[in-house]
N, C-alpha and C positions, 0 to 999 in steps of 0.2 A: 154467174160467170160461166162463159163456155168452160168446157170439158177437155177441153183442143189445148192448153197451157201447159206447157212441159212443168210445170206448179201445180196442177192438178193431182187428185190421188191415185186418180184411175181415169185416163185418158182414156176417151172415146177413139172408134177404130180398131182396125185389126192388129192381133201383135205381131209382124211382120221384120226380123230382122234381116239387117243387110249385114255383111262381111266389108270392113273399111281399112285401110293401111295405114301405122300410125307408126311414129318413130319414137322413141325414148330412150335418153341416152345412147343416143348412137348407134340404136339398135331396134331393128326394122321390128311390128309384131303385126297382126292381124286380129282385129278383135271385131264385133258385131254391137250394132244398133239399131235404133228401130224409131220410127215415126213419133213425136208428141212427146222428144224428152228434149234436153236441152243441146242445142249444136250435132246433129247425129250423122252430118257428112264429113265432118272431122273435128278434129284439138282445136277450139275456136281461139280467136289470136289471145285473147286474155289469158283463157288458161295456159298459152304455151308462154309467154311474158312470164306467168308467177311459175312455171315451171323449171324455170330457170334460176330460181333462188333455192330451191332446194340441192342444197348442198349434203357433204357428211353430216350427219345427225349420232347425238348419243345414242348407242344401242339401249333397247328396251325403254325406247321412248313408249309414250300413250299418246297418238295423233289423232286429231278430227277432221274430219273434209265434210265440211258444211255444205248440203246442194251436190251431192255426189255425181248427178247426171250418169252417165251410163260406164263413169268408171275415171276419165284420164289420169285428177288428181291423184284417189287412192290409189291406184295403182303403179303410177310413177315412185309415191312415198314407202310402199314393199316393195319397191326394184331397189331403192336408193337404201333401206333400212329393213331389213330380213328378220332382224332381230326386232322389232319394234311392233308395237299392237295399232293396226290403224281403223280407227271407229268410221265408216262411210254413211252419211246420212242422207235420206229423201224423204219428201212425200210422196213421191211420184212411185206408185208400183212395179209400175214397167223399168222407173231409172233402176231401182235395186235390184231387180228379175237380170236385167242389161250386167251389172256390176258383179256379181254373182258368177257369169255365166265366162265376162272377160278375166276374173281373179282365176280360176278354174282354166282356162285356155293359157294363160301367160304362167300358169303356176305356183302363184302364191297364196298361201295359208293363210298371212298376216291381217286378212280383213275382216273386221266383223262388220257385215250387214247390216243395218238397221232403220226402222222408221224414228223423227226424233223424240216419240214419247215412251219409245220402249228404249231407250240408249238409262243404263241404268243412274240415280238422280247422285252417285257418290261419285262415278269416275271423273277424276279431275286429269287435264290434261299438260302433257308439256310443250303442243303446239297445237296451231289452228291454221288452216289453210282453205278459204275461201274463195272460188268466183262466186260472190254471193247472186242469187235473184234478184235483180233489182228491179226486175219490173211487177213485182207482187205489190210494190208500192211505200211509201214510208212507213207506213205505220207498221207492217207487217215487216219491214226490212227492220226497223228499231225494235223491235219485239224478239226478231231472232237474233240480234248483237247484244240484246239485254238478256237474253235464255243462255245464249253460249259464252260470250268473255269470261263473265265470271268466275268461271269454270277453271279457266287458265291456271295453273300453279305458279305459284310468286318464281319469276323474274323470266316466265313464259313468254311466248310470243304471238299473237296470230299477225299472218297476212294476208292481208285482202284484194284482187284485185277488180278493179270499177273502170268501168269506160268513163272517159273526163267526160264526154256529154251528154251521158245518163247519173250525174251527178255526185264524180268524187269528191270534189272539195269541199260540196253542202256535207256527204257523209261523214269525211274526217272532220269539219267542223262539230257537226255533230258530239262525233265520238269525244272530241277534246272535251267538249261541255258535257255528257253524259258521265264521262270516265276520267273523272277529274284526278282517281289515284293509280292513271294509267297514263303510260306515256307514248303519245302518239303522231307520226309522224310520214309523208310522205318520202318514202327511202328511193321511189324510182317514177320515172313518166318514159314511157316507152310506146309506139305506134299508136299513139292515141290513148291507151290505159296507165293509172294511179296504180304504186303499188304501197297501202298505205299499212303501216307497221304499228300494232298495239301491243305493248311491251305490260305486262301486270307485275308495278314495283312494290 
């Protein structure tokens, strides 16, 4: 597999950021990105679709953002929730080095780092929030929905969102058959992407 994969662990090439203009809630920030991670000329429309479901949240939730890329999700989720502990996960070393560097410019605490085999195996979650990778492929896309649902705390939620023609109804299908004591549902279709809701009852 090239090295070239914003799925990669250590993209090939120089680490080279740029300085990008991004909006969140209503308010303008400035944060940096850098070649060979996911979407890094801006909030690509998916993430800004499921960005939009984040609403109030209980304080001192425990969030996950599976696929952190160079930051938008977690960082919107500590704007939205101060109080709350938000776990950001990659493979990709440069996405965390990225993530790290925008938590620190926009000023929030609330994010732990991490790659997903040092993400400690007890913390259980009270939400999940995905643009998952979907081009790492099925096997490797069911492998990470089978590592992290689980996880969820009884009557949690994650959302995911999927471009319809990189395959969300095969993946909510899926899910439905995988996660048969989860309740799963497409809650939105909006400019082309699924935003499909896994509820652990």
């Amino acid at each position: 597999m090239s090295t070239n994969h914003y799925f990669s662990e250590q993209p090939e090439g120089e680490f080279k950021t740029k300085e990008i203009n991004i909006e969140l809630f209503d308010t303008k920030y400035k944060v940096v990105t850098a070649g060979n991670v996911f979407s890094p000329d801006h909030i690509d429309q998916g993430t800004s679709v499921l960005l939009k479901h984040i609403n109030e949240m209980e304080p001192n939730s425990t969030l996950l953002d599976i696929g952190c890329g160079w930051g938008p999700i977690s960082l919107a989720l500590a704007l939205a929730s101060p109080a709350s502990t938000i776990y950001a996960i990659d493979v990709n070393q440069r996405s965390l080095e990225l993530t790290r560097i925008n938590a620190e410019r926009l000023g929030v605490n609330n994010i732990i780092i991490t790659t997903p085999e040092d993400l400690p195996t007890e913390i259980q979650f009270d939400g999940i929030w995905s643009n998952p990778p979907i081009r790492v492929g099925k096997v490797v896309l069911h492998e990470i929905m089978q590592s992290w649902l689980p996880r969820l705390k009884s009557k949690s939620e994650a959302l995911l969102v999927v471009q319809k023609n990189l395959g969300a109804d095969s993946l909510q299908k899926w899910l439905q058959d995988e996660f048969k004591e989860f309740s799963t549902e497409r809650i939105e279709t909006s400019k082309g992407f699924r935003i499909i809701s896994v509820i652990k009852n």
